[in-house]
N, C-alpha and C positions, 0 to 999 in steps of 0.2 A: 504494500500500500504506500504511496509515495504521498510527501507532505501534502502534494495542493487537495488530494483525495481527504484526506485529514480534515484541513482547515475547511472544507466544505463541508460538513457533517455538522449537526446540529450538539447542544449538551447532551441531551438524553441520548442521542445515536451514539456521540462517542462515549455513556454510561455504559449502554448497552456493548458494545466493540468491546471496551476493556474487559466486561465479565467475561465474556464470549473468548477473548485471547487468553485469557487469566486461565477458562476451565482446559484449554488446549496445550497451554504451555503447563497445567498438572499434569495429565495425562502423557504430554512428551517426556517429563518429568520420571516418572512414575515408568515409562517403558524403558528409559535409558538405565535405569536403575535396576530392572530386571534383566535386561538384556540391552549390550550397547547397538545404539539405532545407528546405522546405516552414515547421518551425516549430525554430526553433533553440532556443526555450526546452526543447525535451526532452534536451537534451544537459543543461541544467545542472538538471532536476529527477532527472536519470540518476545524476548526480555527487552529489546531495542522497541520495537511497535507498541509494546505497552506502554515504554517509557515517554514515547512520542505523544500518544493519544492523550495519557495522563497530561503531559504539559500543554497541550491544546485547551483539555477542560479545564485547568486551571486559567488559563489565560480567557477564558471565553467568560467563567465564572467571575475571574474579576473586572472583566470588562463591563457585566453587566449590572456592579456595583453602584 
């Protein structure tokens, strides 16, 4: 998902985005731990999207201050 896809998304969609990445990157979580997956770098570009989305809603939240 690239930034401008991001910044076009309302708060509640990027609420919703983050839980939805959140349950995906436990579960990547959770398989690498049982057995190593195939490409580990998706674990920490999973960790990157959250991190994105999260500072989006923050900045949206206090824009609307």
């Amino acid at each position: 998902m690239e930034n401008k896809d991001i910044i076009a998304l309302s708060a509640q969609e990027l609420k919703d985005k983050i839980k939805e990445e959140k349950a995906g990157l436990n579960k990547l979580t959770m398989n690498h731990a049982i057995s190593p997956i195939e490409n580990p770098i998706t674990i920490r570009s999973a960790r990157k999207l959250i991190a994105r989305l999260s500072t989006e809603l923050t900045k949206k939240e206090k824009a609307s201050k």
